[in-house]
OpenMM code with the backbone's topology and positions (N, CA, C; nanometers):
from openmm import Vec3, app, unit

residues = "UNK UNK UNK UNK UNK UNK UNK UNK UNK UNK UNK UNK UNK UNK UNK UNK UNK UNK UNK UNK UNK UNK UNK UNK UNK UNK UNK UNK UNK UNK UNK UNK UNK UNK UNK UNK UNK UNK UNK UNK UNK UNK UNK UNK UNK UNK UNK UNK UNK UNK UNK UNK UNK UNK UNK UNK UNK UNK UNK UNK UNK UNK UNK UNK UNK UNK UNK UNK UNK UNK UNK UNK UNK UNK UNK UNK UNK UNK UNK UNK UNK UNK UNK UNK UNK UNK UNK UNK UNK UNK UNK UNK UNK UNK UNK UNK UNK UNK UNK UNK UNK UNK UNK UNK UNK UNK UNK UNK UNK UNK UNK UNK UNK UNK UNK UNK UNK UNK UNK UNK UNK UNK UNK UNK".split()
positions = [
    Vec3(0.7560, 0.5913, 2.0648),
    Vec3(0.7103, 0.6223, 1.9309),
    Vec3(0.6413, 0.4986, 1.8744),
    Vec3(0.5310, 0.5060, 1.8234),
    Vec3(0.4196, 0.4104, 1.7186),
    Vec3(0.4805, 0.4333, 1.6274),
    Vec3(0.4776, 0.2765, 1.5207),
    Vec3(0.4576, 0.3166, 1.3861),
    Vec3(0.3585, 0.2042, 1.3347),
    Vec3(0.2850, 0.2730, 1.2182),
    Vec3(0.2066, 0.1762, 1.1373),
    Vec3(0.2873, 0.1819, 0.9715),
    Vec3(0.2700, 0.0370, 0.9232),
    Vec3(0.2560, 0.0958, 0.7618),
    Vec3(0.1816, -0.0067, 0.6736),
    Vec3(0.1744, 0.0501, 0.5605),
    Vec3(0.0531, 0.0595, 0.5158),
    Vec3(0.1535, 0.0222, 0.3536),
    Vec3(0.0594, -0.0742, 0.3294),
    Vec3(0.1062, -0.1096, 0.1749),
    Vec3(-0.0148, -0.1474, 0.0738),
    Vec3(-0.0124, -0.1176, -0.0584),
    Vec3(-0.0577, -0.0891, -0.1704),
    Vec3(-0.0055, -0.1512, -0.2935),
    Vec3(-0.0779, -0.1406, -0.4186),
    Vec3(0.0083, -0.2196, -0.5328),
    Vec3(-0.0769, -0.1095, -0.6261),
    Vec3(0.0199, -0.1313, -0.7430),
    Vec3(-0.0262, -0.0585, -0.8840),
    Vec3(0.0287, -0.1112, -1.0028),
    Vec3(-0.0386, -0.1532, -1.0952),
    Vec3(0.0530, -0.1757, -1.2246),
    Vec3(0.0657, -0.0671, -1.2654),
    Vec3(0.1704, -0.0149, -1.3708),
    Vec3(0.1849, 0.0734, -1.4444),
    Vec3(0.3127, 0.0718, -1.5456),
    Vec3(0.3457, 0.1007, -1.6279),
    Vec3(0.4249, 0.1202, -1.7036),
    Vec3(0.5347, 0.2753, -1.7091),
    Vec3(0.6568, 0.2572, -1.7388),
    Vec3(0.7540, 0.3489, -1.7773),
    Vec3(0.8484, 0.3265, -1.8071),
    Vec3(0.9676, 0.4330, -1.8865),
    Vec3(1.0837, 0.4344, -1.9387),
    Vec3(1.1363, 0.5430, -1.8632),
    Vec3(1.2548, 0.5177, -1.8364),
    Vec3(1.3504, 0.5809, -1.7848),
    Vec3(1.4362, 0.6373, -1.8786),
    Vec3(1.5137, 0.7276, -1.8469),
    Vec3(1.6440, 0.8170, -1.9218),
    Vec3(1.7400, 0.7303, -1.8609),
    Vec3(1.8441, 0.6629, -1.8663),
    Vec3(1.9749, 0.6301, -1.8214),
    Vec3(2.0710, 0.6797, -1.9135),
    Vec3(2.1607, 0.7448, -1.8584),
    Vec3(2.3084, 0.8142, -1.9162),
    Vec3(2.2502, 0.9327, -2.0436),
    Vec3(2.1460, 0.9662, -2.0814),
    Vec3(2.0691, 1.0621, -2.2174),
    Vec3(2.0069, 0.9575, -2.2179),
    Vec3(1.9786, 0.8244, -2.2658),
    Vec3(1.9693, 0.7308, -2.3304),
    Vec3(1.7632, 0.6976, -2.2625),
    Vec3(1.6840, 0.7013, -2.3684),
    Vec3(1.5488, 0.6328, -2.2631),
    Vec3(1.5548, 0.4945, -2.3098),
    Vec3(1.5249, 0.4382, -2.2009),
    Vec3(1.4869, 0.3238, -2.2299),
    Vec3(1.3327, 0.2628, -2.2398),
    Vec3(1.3096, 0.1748, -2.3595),
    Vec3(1.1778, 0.1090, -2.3636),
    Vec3(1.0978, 0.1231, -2.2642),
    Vec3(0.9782, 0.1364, -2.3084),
    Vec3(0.8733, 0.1526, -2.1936),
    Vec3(0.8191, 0.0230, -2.2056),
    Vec3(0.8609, -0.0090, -2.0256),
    Vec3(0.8306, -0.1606, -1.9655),
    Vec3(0.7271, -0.1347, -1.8609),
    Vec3(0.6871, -0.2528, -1.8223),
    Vec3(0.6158, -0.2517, -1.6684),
    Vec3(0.6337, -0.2751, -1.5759),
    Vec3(0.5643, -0.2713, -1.4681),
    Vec3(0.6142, -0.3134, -1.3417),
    Vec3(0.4885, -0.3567, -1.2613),
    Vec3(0.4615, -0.4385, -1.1589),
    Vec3(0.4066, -0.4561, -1.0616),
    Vec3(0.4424, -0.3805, -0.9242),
    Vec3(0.4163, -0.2485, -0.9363),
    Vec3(0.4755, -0.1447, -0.8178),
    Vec3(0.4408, -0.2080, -0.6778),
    Vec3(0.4706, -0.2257, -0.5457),
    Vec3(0.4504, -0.2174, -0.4102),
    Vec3(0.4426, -0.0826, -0.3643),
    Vec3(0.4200, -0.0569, -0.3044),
    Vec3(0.4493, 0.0906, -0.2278),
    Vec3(0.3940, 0.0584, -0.0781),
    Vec3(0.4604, 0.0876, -0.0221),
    Vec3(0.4783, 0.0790, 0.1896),
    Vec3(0.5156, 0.2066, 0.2770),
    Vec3(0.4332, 0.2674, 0.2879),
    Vec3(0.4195, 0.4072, 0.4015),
    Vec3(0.3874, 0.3808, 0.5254),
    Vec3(0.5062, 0.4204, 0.5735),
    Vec3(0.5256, 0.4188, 0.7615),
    Vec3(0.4820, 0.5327, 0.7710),
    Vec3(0.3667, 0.5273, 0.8716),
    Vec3(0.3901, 0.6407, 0.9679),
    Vec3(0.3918, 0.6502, 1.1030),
    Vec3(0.4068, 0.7545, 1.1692),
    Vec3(0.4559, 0.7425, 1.3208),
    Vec3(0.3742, 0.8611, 1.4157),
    Vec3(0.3604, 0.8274, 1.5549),
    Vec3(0.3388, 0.9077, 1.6070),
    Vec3(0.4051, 0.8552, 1.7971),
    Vec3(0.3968, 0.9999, 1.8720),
    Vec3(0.4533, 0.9685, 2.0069),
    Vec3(0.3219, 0.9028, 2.1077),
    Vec3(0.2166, 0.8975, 2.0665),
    Vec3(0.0833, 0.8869, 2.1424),
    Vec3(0.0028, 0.8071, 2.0767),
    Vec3(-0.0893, 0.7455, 2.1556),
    Vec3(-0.1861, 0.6671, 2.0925),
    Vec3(-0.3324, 0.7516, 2.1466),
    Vec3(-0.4408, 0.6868, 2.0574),
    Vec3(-0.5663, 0.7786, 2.0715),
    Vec3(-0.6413, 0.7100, 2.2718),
    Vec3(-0.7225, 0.7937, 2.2693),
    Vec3(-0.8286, 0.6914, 2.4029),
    Vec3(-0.8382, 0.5151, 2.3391),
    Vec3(-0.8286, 0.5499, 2.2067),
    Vec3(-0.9026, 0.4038, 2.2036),
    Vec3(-0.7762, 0.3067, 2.1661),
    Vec3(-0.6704, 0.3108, 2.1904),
    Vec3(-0.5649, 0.2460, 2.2148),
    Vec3(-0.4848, 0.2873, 2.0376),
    Vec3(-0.5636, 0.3279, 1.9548),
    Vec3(-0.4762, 0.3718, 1.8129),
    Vec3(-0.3861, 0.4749, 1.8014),
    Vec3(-0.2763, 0.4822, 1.6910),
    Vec3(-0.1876, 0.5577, 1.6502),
    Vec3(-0.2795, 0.6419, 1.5574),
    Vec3(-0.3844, 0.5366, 1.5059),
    Vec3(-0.4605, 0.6090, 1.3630),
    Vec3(-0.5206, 0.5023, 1.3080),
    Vec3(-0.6530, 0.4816, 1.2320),
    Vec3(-0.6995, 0.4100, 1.1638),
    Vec3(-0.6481, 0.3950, 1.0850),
    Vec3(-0.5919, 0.2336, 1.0410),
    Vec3(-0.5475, 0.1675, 0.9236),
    Vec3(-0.6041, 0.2547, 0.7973),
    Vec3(-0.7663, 0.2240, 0.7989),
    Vec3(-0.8226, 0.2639, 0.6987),
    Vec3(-0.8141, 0.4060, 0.6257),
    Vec3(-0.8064, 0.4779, 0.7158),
    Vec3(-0.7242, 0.6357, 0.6983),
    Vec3(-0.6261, 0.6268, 0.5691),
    Vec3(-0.5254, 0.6046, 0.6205),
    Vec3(-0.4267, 0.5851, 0.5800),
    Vec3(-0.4124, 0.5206, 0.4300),
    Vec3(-0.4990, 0.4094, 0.4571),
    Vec3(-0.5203, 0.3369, 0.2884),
    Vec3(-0.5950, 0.4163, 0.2115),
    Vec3(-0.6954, 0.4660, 0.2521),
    Vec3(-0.7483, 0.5443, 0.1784),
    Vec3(-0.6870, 0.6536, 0.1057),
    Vec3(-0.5931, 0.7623, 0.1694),
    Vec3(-0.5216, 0.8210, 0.1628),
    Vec3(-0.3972, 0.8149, 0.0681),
    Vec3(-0.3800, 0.6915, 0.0739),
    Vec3(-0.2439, 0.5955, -0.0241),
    Vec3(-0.3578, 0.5419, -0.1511),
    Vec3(-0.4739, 0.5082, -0.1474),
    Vec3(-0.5538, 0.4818, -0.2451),
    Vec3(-0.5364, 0.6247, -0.3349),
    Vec3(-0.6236, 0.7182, -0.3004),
    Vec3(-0.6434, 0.8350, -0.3668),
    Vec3(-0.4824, 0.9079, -0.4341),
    Vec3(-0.3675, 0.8466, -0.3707),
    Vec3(-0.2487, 0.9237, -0.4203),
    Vec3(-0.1981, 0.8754, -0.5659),
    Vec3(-0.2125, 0.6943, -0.5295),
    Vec3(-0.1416, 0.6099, -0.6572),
    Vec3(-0.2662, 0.6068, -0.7915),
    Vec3(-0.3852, 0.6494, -0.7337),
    Vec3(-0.4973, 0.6332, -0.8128),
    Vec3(-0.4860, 0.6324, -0.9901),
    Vec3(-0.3772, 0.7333, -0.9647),
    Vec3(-0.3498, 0.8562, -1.1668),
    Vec3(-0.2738, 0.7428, -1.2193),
    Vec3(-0.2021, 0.6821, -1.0990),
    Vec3(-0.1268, 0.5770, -1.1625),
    Vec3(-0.1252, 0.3935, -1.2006),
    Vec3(-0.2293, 0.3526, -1.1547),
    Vec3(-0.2778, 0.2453, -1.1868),
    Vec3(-0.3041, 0.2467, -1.3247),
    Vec3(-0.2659, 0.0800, -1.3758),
    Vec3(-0.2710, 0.0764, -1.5487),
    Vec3(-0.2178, 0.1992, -1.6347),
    Vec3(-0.1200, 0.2696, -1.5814),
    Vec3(-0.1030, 0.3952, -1.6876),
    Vec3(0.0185, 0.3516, -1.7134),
    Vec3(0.0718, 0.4740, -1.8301),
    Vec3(0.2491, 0.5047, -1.8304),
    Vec3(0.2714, 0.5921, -1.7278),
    Vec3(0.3733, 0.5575, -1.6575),
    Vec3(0.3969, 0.6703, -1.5633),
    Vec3(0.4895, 0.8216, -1.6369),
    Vec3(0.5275, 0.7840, -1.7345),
    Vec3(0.5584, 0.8938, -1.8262),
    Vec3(0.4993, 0.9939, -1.9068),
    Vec3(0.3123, 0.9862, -1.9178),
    Vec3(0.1863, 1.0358, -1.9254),
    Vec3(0.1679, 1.1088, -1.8471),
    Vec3(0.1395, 1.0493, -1.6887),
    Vec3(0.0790, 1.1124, -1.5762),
    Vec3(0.1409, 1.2658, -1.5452),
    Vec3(0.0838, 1.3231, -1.5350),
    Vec3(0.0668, 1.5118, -1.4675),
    Vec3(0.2352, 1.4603, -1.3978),
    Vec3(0.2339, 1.3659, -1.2607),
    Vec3(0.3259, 1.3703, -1.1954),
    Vec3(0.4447, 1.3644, -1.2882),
    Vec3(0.4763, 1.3085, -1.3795),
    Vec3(0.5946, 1.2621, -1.4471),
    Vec3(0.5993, 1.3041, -1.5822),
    Vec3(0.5032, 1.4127, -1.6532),
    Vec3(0.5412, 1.5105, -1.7266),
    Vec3(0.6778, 1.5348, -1.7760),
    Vec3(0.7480, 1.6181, -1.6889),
    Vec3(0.8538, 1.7064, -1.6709),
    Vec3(0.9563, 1.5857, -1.6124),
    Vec3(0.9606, 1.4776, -1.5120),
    Vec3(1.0333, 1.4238, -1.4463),
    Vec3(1.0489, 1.2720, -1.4530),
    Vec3(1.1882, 1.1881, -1.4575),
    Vec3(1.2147, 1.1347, -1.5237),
    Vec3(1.1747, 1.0289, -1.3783),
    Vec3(1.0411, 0.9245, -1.4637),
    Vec3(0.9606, 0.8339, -1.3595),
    Vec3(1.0689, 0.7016, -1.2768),
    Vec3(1.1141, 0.7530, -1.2170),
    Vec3(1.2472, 0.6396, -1.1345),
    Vec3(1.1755, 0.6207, -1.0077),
    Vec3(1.2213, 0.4947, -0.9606),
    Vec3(1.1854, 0.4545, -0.8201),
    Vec3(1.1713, 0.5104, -0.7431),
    Vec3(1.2988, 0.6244, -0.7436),
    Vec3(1.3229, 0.7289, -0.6433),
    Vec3(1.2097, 0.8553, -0.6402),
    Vec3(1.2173, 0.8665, -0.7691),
    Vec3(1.0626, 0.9825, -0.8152),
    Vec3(0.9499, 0.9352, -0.7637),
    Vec3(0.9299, 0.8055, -0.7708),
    Vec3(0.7811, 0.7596, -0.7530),
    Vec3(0.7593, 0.7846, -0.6226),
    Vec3(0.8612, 0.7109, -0.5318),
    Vec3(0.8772, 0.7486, -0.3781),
    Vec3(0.8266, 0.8840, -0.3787),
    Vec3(0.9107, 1.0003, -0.3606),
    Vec3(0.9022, 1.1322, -0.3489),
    Vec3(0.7905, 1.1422, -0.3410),
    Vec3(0.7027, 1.1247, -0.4768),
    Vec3(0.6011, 1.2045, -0.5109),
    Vec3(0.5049, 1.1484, -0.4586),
    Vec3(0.5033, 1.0267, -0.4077),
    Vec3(0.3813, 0.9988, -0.3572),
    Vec3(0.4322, 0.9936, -0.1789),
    Vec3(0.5479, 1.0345, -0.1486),
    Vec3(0.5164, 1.1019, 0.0129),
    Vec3(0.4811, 1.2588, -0.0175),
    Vec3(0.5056, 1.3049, -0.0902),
    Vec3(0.4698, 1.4746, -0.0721),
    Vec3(0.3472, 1.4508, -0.1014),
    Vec3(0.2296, 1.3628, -0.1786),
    Vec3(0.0877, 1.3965, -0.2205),
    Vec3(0.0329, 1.3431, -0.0827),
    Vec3(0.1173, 1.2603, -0.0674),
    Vec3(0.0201, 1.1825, 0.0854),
    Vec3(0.0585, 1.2538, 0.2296),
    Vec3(0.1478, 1.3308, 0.2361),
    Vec3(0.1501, 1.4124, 0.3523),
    Vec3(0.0506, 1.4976, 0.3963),
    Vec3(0.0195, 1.6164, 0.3392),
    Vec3(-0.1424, 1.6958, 0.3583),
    Vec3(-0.2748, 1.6256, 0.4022),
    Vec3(-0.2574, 1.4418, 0.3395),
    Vec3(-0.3536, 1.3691, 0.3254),
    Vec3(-0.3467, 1.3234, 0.5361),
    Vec3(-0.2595, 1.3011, 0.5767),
    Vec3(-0.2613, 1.2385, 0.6683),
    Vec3(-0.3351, 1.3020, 0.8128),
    Vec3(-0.3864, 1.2277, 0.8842),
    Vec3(-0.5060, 1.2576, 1.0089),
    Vec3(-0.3363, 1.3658, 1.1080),
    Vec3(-0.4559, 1.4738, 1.2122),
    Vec3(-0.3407, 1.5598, 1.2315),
    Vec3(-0.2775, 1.4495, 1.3495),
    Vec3(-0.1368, 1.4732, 1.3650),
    Vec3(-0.0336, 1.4455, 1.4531),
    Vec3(0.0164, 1.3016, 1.4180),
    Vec3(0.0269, 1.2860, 1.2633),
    Vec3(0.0695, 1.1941, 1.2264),
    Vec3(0.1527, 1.2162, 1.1399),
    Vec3(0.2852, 1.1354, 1.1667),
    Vec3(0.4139, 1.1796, 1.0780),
    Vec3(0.4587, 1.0673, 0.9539),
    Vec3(0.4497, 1.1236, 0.8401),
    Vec3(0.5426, 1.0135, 0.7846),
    Vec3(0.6838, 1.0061, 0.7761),
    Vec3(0.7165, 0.8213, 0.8305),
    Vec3(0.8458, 0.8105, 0.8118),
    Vec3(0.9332, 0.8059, 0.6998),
    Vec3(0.8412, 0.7280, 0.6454),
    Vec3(0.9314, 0.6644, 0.5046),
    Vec3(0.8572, 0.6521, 0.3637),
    Vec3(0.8289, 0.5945, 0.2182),
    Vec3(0.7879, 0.5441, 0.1682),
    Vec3(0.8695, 0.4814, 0.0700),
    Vec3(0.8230, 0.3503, 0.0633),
    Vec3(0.9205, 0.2790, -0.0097),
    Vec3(0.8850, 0.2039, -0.0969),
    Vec3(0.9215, 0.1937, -0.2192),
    Vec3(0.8674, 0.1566, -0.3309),
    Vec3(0.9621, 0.0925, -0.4115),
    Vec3(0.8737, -0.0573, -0.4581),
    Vec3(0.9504, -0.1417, -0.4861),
    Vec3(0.9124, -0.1355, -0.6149),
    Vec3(1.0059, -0.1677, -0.7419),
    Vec3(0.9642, -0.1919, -0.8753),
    Vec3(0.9728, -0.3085, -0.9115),
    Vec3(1.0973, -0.3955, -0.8590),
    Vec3(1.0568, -0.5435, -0.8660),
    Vec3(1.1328, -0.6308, -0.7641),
    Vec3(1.1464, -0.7307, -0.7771),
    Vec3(1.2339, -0.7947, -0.6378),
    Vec3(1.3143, -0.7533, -0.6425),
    Vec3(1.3246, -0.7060, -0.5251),
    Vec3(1.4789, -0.7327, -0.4489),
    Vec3(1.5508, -0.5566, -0.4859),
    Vec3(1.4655, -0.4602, -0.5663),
    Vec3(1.4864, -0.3250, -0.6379),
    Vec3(1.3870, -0.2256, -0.5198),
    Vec3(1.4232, -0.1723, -0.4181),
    Vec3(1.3634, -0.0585, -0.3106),
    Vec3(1.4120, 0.0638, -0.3478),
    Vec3(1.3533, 0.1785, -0.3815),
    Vec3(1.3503, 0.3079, -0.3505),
    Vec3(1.3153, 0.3137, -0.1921),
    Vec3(1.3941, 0.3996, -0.1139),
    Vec3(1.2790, 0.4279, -0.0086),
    Vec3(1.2894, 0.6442, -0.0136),
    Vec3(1.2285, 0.6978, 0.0431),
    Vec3(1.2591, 0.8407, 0.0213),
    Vec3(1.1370, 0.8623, 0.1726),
    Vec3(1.2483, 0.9268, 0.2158),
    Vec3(1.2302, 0.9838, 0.3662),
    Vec3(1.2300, 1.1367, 0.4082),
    Vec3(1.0717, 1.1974, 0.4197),
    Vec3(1.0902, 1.3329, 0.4463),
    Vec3(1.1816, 1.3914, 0.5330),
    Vec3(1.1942, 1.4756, 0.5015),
    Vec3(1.2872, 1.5763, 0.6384),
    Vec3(1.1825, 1.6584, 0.6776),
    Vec3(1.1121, 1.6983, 0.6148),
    Vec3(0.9913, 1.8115, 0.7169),
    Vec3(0.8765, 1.7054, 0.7070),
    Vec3(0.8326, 1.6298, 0.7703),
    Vec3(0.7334, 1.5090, 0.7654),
    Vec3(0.6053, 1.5674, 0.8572),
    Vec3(0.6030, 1.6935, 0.8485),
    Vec3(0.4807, 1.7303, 0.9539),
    Vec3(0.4668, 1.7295, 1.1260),
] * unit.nanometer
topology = app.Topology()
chain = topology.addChain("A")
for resn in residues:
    res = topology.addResidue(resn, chain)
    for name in ("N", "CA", "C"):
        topology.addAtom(name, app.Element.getBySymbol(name[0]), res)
Protein backbone atom coordinates (compact mmCIF):
# COMPACT_ATOMS: atom_id res chain seq x y z
CA UNK A 1 0.00 0.00 0.00
CA UNK A 2 1.19 3.86 -1.08
CA UNK A 3 0.40 6.68 0.79
CA UNK A 4 0.74 10.38 -0.03
CA UNK A 5 -0.39 13.44 2.05
CA UNK A 6 -0.99 16.51 1.31
CA UNK A 7 -1.19 19.60 3.57
CA UNK A 8 -2.80 23.06 3.36
CA UNK A 9 -3.45 26.13 5.70
CA UNK A 10 -6.48 28.51 6.19
CA UNK A 11 -7.15 31.29 8.52
CA UNK A 12 -10.52 31.50 9.70
CA UNK A 13 -12.43 32.26 12.61
CA UNK A 14 -15.16 30.45 15.03
CA UNK A 15 -17.05 29.86 18.24
CA UNK A 16 -17.91 26.82 19.53
CA UNK A 17 -20.96 25.66 21.85
CA UNK A 18 -19.24 23.97 24.96
CA UNK A 19 -21.68 22.47 27.64
CA UNK A 20 -24.99 25.10 25.89
CA UNK A 21 -22.51 27.70 26.48
CA UNK A 22 -20.85 29.52 22.88
CA UNK A 23 -17.92 30.68 23.19
CA UNK A 24 -16.32 34.01 21.67
CA UNK A 25 -15.54 33.93 18.24
CA UNK A 26 -11.68 33.47 18.01
CA UNK A 27 -9.23 32.45 15.32
CA UNK A 28 -7.15 30.07 14.29
CA UNK A 29 -4.34 29.34 11.89
CA UNK A 30 -5.99 25.92 10.60
CA UNK A 31 -3.40 23.04 9.09
CA UNK A 32 -5.23 20.46 7.43
CA UNK A 33 -3.20 17.03 6.17
CA UNK A 34 -5.00 14.40 3.83
CA UNK A 35 -3.52 10.98 3.38
CA UNK A 36 -4.33 9.15 0.73
CA UNK A 37 -3.63 5.64 -0.33
CA UNK A 38 -3.59 3.30 -2.94
CA UNK A 39 -2.37 -0.67 -3.62
CA UNK A 40 -0.59 0.31 -7.10
CA UNK A 41 1.41 2.79 -8.57
CA UNK A 42 0.78 4.35 -12.16
CA UNK A 43 3.41 3.27 -15.40
CA UNK A 44 5.07 6.27 -14.40
CA UNK A 45 6.11 5.16 -10.99
CA UNK A 46 3.01 7.49 -9.12
CA UNK A 47 0.28 6.74 -6.59
CA UNK A 48 -1.20 10.14 -8.06
CA UNK A 49 -0.13 13.60 -8.78
CA UNK A 50 0.68 15.69 -5.79
CA UNK A 51 -0.90 18.44 -7.66
CA UNK A 52 -4.27 16.61 -7.98
CA UNK A 53 -4.73 16.33 -4.78
CA UNK A 54 -3.83 20.02 -3.73
CA UNK A 55 -5.89 21.22 -5.97
CA UNK A 56 -8.65 19.25 -4.81
CA UNK A 57 -7.88 20.25 -0.98
CA UNK A 58 -7.57 23.91 -2.50
CA UNK A 59 -11.13 24.01 -3.95
CA UNK A 60 -12.61 22.24 -0.58
CA UNK A 61 -11.11 24.78 2.23
CA UNK A 62 -11.64 27.62 -0.37
CA UNK A 63 -15.43 28.93 1.52
CA UNK A 64 -13.23 28.87 4.34
CA UNK A 65 -10.27 31.00 4.16
CA UNK A 66 -10.51 34.49 6.10
CA UNK A 67 -14.14 33.62 7.07
CA UNK A 68 -16.18 32.69 10.33
CA UNK A 69 -16.54 29.25 10.10
CA UNK A 70 -19.92 29.76 11.78
CA UNK A 71 -21.20 31.79 8.45
CA UNK A 72 -20.10 29.23 5.98
CA UNK A 73 -23.06 26.94 4.20
CA UNK A 74 -20.84 24.06 5.90
CA UNK A 75 -21.39 25.20 9.52
CA UNK A 76 -24.82 26.77 9.31
CA UNK A 77 -26.64 24.12 11.21
CA UNK A 78 -23.31 22.52 12.84
CA UNK A 79 -21.36 23.34 15.62
CA UNK A 80 -17.66 24.34 13.75
CA UNK A 81 -15.24 21.90 16.03
CA UNK A 82 -12.06 20.36 14.90
CA UNK A 83 -13.79 17.28 14.58
CA UNK A 84 -16.51 18.96 12.14
CA UNK A 85 -13.94 20.62 10.16
CA UNK A 86 -12.19 17.20 9.64
CA UNK A 87 -15.44 15.44 8.54
CA UNK A 88 -16.48 17.89 6.28
CA UNK A 89 -13.70 18.47 4.44
CA UNK A 90 -13.02 14.49 3.92
CA UNK A 91 -16.62 14.01 2.65
CA UNK A 92 -16.19 17.30 0.11
CA UNK A 93 -12.80 15.96 -0.94
CA UNK A 94 -13.70 12.37 -1.52
CA UNK A 95 -15.81 12.66 -4.99
CA UNK A 96 -12.87 15.13 -5.68
CA UNK A 97 -10.21 12.43 -5.74
CA UNK A 98 -8.49 10.80 -9.20
CA UNK A 99 -10.27 7.12 -9.54
CA UNK A 100 -8.58 4.31 -7.32
CA UNK A 101 -7.58 6.56 -4.78
CA UNK A 102 -8.55 6.17 -1.18
CA UNK A 103 -8.63 8.52 1.56
CA UNK A 104 -7.08 7.61 4.75
CA UNK A 105 -7.35 10.20 7.10
CA UNK A 106 -7.72 14.01 7.48
CA UNK A 107 -6.40 15.78 10.14
CA UNK A 108 -6.78 19.05 11.25
CA UNK A 109 -5.00 21.00 13.50
CA UNK A 110 -6.42 24.23 15.23
CA UNK A 111 -3.41 25.02 17.11
CA UNK A 112 -0.34 23.28 18.60
CA UNK A 113 -0.28 20.38 19.84
CA UNK A 114 -4.74 20.35 19.32
CA UNK A 115 -5.38 17.33 16.19
CA UNK A 116 -8.76 16.36 15.06
CA UNK A 117 -8.11 13.53 12.79
CA UNK A 118 -11.56 11.86 11.20
CA UNK A 119 -11.15 8.71 9.21
CA UNK A 120 -13.66 7.45 6.59
CA UNK A 121 -15.11 4.08 6.82
CA UNK A 122 -16.45 3.99 3.20
CA UNK A 123 -13.27 5.94 1.73
CA UNK A 124 -14.03 4.82 -1.88
Amino acid sequence: MYSLEIEAEFSAAHAIVLRGVRETVHGHNWRVQCEVEGPALDPEGLLCDFHAIEAALARVISPFRNADLNATAAFESTNPTAEHVAKHIAEELLPKLPRGIRLASVRVTEAPRCVAIYRPTNHR
